[in-house]
C-alpha positions in Angstrom: 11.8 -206.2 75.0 11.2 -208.6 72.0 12.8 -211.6 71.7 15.4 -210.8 69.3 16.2 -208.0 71.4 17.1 -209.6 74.0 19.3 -212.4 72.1 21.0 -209.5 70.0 21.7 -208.3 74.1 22.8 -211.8 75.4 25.3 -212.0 72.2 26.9 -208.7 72.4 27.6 -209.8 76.3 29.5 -212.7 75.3 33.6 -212.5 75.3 35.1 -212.2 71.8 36.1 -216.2 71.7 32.4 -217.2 72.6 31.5 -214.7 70.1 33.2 -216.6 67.0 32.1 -220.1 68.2 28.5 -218.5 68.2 29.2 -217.9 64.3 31.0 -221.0 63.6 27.5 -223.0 65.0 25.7 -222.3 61.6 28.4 -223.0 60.2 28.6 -226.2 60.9 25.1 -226.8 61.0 24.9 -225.7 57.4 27.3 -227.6 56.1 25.8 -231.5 56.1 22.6 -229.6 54.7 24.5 -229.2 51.5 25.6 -232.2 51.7 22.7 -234.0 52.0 21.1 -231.9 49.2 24.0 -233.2 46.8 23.3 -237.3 48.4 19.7 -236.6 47.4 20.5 -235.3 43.6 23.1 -238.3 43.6 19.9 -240.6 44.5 18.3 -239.1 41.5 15.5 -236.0 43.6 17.0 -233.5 41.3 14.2 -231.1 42.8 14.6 -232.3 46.7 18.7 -231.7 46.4 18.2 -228.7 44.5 16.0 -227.0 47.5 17.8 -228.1 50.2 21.0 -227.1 48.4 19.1 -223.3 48.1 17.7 -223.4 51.1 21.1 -224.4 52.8 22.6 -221.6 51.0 20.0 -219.2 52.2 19.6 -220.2 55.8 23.2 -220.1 56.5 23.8 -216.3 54.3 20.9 -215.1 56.4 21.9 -216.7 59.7 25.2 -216.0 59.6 25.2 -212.4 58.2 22.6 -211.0 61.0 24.9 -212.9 64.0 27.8 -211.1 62.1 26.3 -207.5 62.4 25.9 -208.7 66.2 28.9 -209.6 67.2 31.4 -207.9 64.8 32.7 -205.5 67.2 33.5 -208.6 69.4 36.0 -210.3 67.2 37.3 -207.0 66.0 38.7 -206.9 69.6 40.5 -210.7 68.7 43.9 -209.2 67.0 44.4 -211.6 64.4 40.8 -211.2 63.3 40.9 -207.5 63.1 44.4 -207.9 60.8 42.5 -210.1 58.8 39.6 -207.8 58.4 42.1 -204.9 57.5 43.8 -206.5 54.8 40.9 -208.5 53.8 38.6 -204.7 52.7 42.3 -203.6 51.8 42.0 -206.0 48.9 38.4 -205.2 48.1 39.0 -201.4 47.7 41.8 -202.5 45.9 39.5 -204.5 43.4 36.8 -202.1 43.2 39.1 -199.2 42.0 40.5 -201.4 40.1 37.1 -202.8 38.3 35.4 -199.7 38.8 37.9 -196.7 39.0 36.2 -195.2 42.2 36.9 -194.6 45.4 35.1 -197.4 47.7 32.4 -195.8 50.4 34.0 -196.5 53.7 32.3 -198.3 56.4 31.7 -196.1 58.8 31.9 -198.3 61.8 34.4 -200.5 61.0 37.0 -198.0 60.4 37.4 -196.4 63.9 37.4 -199.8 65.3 40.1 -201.0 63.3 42.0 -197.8 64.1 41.7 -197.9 67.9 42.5 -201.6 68.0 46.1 -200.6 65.8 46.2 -197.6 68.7 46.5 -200.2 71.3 49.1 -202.5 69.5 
C-alpha cells in the first residue's frame, strides 16, 4: 500500500467531526500565508508577495479539494452540512440553467447520499 493510500484509509476512518477539523487545518494554515504575501508586497517584494499570494492560493485549492473528495461522505453524514450541501448545488443548478439554459449533469455520488441522509430524517 502507498502512502497516500493508507492516509486516504486513515481519513475515511475518522468520525464525521474529526473529519471537518481535518479540512479546517489547511485552512487555517493557508490563511497567514496570504497574509504574509500581502506584508511582503506592502514592504515593497511585489514578486515575493505575489508568489506566496499564488502559491497560497494553490496549495490550499489543491490541499483542500483532494481531503474534500476523502472525506465528503463523512460530513454528508453531519445533518446541517448535508442541508447546506443540498441547497448550496440547489442554487448552482439554479444558476447554470439560468446562464446556460441546460440541465446541470448530476453528481452521481452525491445524490444518493443526500437522499438516504433526508430518508433517515
Amino acid at each position: 500500500m502507498t502512502f497516500a493510500a493508507g492516509v486516504r484509509r486513515r481519513l475515511q476512518q475518522l468520525g464525521p467531526y474529526k473529519s471537518l477539523g481535518i479540512l479546517l487545518i489547511p485552512l487555517i494554515l493557508v490563511e497567514p500565508a496570504k497574509m504574509a504575501g500581502v506584508a511582503f508586497m506592502g514592504l515593497g517584494h511585489w514578486v515575493g508577495g505575489a508568489c506566496l499570494i499564488v502559491g497560497a492560493y494553490a496549495a490550499g485549492l489543491l490541499v483542500v479539494d483532494r481531503l474534500f473528495r476523502v472525506v465528503k461522505s463523512k460530513l454528508y453524514t453531519i445533518r446541517w452540512s448535508a442541508t447546506l450541501a443540498g441547497k448550496f448545488q440547489s442554487r448552482l443548478a439554479w444558476w447554470r440553467r439560468r446562464l446556460f439554459g441546460t440541465a446541470p449533469a448530476a453528481d452521481p455520488v452525491v445524490i444518493p447520499q443526500i437522499e438516504a441522509i433526508e430518508a433517515k430524517l
